[in-house]
N, C-alpha and C positions, 0 to 999 in steps of 0.2 A: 504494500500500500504506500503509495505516498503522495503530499500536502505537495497542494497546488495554491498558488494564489489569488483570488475572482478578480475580473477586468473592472465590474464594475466598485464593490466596495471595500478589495484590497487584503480581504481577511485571507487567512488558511485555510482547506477544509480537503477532505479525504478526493484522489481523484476516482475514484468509486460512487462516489455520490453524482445524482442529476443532475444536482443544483446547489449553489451555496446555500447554506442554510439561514444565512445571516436577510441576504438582499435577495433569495430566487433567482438570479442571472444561471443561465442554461446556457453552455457554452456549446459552439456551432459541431455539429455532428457526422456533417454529408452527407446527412441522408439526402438531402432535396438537391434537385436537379435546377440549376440556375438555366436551361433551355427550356425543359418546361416554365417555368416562373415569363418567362418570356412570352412564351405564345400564349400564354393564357393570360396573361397582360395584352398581347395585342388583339386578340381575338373576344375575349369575353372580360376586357380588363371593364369597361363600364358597368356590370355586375360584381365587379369585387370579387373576385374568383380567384383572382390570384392573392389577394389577401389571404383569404382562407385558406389557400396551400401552403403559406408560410406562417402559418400560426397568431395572423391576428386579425382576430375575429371579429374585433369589436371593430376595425378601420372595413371589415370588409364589410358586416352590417351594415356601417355609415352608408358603405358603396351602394353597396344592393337597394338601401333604401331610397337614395337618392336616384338611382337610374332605374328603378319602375318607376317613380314619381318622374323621373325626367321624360316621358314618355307623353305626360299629360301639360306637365309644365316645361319651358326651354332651360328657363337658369338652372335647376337642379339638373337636367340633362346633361348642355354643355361643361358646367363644374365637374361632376365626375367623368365626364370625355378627357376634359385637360389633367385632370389629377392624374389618372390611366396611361395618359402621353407622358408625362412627368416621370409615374412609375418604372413603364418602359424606360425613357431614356437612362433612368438610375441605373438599372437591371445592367442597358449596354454598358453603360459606361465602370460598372462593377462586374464583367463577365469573370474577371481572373483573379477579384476576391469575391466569390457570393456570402463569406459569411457575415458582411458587411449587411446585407441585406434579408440574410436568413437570420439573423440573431432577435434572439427574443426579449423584449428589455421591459 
């Protein structure tokens, strides 16, 4: 076993563990595929879909709720069009660190 020390609040804790026990920071695992995260960013990124494959649920709720509502109304549409375009361009411009974008905080 041995003590690792978390990114975000610096303590010690076993590298056996998920998570610090202190702050919850879940350090990046590769499971997730930064190409997928892509195309489901460009493809169904105004549903927040690609939120939800990287584990945050609540940004992709936002999404989702906003782009059925954008359907009816334009501003709520357009805003998660450009967040989506946004998203994407992170993604590319993070292809050779995705944990940048996969980290859970």
């Amino acid at each position: 076993m041995t003590m690792i020390y978390c990114r975000e609040c610096g303590r010690k804790y076993s590298d056996r563990a998920a998570a610090c026990p202190k702050c919850g920071y879940r350090p990046f695992n590769g499971a997730k595929n930064i190409w997928i995260y892509l195309v489901l960013t460009w493809f169904v990124g105004f549903l927040g879909i690609h939120k939800f494959y990287i584990g945050k649920n609540n940004q992709g709720i936002a999404m989702l709720l906003m782009g059925t509502i954008g359907w009816l109304l334009i501003l709520p549409g357009l805003a998660v069009c450009i967040w989506a375009l946004v998203d994407f361009i992170i993604g590319l411009c993070n292809i050779g660190t995705p944990e940048r974008i996969f980290e859970s905080k």
